[in-house]
C-alpha positions, 0 to 999 in steps of 0.5 A: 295451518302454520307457515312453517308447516306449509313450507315443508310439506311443499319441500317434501311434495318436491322432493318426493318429485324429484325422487320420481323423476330419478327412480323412474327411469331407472325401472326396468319395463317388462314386455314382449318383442320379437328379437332378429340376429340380424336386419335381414333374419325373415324369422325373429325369436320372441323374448322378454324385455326384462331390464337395462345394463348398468355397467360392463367390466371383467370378472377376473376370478373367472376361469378361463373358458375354452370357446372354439379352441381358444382360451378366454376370460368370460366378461361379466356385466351388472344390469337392474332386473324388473321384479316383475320378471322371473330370472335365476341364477343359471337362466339364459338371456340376450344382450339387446339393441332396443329399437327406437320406436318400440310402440309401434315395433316392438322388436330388438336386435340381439347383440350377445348371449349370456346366461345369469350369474347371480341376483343380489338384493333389490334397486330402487325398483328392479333387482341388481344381477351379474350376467356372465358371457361374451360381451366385446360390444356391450355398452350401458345403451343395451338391454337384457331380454329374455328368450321366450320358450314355447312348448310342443305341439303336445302340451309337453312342459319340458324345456328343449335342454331337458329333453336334449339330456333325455335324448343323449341318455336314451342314446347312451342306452341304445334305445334310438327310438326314444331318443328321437322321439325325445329330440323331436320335442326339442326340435317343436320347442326350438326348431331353430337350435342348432344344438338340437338339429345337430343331435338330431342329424346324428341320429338320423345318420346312425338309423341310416336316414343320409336325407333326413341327416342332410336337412336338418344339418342344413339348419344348423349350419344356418345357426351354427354361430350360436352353437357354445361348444368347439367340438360341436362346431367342429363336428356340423362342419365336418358332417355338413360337408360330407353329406353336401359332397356325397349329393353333388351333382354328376354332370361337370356343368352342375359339379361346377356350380354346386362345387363353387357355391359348397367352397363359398359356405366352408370358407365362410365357416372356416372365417367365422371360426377364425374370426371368433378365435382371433377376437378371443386370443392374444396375438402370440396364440393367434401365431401358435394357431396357424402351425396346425389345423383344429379340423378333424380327418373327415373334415379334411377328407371330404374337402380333399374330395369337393377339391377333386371334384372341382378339379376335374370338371375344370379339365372339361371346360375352357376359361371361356366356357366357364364364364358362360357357366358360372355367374360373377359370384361363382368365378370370385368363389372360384378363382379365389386363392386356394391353400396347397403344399410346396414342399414342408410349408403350406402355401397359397395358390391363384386356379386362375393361373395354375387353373385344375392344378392348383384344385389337385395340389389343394386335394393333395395338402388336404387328404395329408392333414387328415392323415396327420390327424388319423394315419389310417384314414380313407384319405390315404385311398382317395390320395393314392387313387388320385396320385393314380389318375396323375401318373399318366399325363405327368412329366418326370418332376411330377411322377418323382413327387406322385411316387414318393407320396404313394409310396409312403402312404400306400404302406401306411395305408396297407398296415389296417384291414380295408375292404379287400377291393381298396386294398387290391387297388393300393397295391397295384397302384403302389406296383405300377409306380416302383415298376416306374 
């Protein structure tokens, strides 16, 4: 064999090598692992690791997205997609943190979500993909996964997004039954979908199951921050803390407790929501944010209505006692600083100084927002009925401002046909302070 043909074929075998050692890494591994939202989530997901990010940036051809209120421009990263994996445009995935040791663990931490925008032609060994979502802290160290969707106990082949439009369409025909059996195949697809908890807990309480409502909102609150739509947040806020407040205890010790631990949840819910707000708006939308509330009237009400409760069973308890009660975490949710009114502009207030006061006054600021939102709320009753149980032990500055609230939401309240008991009631209330 001649030299020159020895030496190239030793170039070629070195190069083909090489060409290896480059390609290689930049293949994508397909396989299965188990996928947490967190260190401490005892139930993973399972998934599909299908490819690796290659680059992050923003697409600004992209129209904003309204995401809990907020308008945002969605990014948009790349990533090499194994050929092996099944993937189109429009199909759900997850932003993973890969762990190290995956042969012995194969699990992966899920860092964003996302849903895939596009597929070009191939790369090298795996194909070239647009993935469109919410991605603050994605980097090229991140992987993409794909969630893994089981079927019913049944051997339905439907997915859960299919038959949550089955549901809403049986519903829109008044046809309940069906709609609940179509969202209980969602819920053995995705047990843990807040979307199809939600739905199914509006159900429940439109066939008059509070209980039934009650545990299934109880898990999608758990999962609410994977919920994509503002109004369906909104809504398992407000509807989670009307049930909660309809089961609190009776007794003032387990109002205190159960009281306390609800207010720690809400707050939470409320900071989550801010706290996404805050990460997707500019400063200047983050000042015009704070003139008005994004809740509806019944999230007001009911919140109105846990602050009256509160309120109450503290009168019952001195501070000492309370200590004995409550633990550390019940005091700090406690005695936290609480938002209510002086005069036109919202304000913080310490119950620590103040103590039921404080509780009272936040009720007060509370049922007014949800007038502002719905002038013919059940707000203005519990307001009045309230203002009511103030009057007697009041001194002559504080029936000066029960009377101006009662006297300005009693006639509003008057204005709609109530229940003929309430407005029996508003009405003697409404006598008792102009006699006053």
């Amino acid at each position: 064999m001649p030299q020159k043909t020895i030496i190239m074929k030793k170039i070629l075998l070195q190069g083909c090598l090489f060409l290896g050692i480059v390609i290689l890494p930049l293949k994508a591994e397909v396989y299965p692992l188990m996928l947490y939202r967190n260190y401490k989530d005892a139930v993973p997901e399972r998934g599909l690791l299908i490819g690796k990010i290659n680059t992050k940036g923003t697409d600004n051809s992209v129209p904003p997205q309204q995401i809990l209120g907020y308008d945002a421009r969605m990014a948009v990263i790349s990533a090499t997609i194994d050929n092996s994996a099944h993937v189109y445009p429009g199909m759900k995935v997850y932003v993973v943190k890969r762990e190290r040791n995956r042969t012995e663990n194969k699990a992966a931490l899920i860092i964003a979500e996302g849903e895939i925008d596009s597929v070009s032609a191939t790369v090298f060994q795996g194909r070239m993909v647009r993935i469109r979502g919410q991605f603050s802290m994605v980097s090229r160290q991140f992987f993409i996964a794909a969630p893994v969707l089981s079927h019913s106990i049944e051997g339905e082949t439907g997915t859960a997004a299919e038959y949550l439009l089955q549901a809403e369409r049986f519903r829109h025909e008044n046809d309940l039954a069906r709609a609940a059996q179509a969202l209980q195949h969602a819920r053995e697809i995705e047990p843990r979908n807040p979307l199809v908890a939600l739905r199914y807990a509006e159900l429940a309480l439109m066939n008059d199951a509070p209980e039934k409502a009650r545990m299934a909102l109880q898990k999608a609150f758990a999962e609410r921050r994977r919920l994509e739509n503002v109004n369906d947040y909104l809504n398992l806020g407000a509807l989670y803390l009307k049930l909660e407040v309809d089961n609190i205890p009776t007794q003032n010790q387990g109002v205190l407790k159960t009281g306390t631990h609800l207010l720690a949840q809400m707050r939470q819910f409320e900071k989550d929501m801010g706290q996404f707000g805050a990460d997707l708006t500019p400063p200047k939308s983050r000042r015009m944010r704070r003139k008005q509330t994004h809740f509806s009237a019944n999230y007001h009400l009911n919140y109105g209505r846990l602050l009256v409760q509160i309120a109450a069973a503290m009168r019952e308890y001195s501070p000492e006692s309370i200590t004995k009660i409550l633990v550390f975490a019940e005091r700090d949710a406690l005695y936290a600083p609480i938002e209510t009114r002086i005069a036109t502009h919202r304000t913080l207030a310490l119950p620590r100084k103040a103590w039921d006061k404080a509780y009272t006054d936040a009720a007060i600021t509370h049922f007014e927002l949800a007038l502002k939102k719905d002038r013919h709320s059940e707000a203005a009753y519990e307001l009045i009925q309230l203002c009511d149980r103030e009057w007697d032990g009041a001194d002559n500055n504080r029936r000066t401002y029960l009377k101006q609230i009662v006297t300005q939401y009693a006639t509003q309240y008057l204005e709609k046909a109530h229940e003929d008991y309430r407005m029996g009631r508003v009405r003697s209330v409404l006598n008792k302070v102009n006699q006053a």
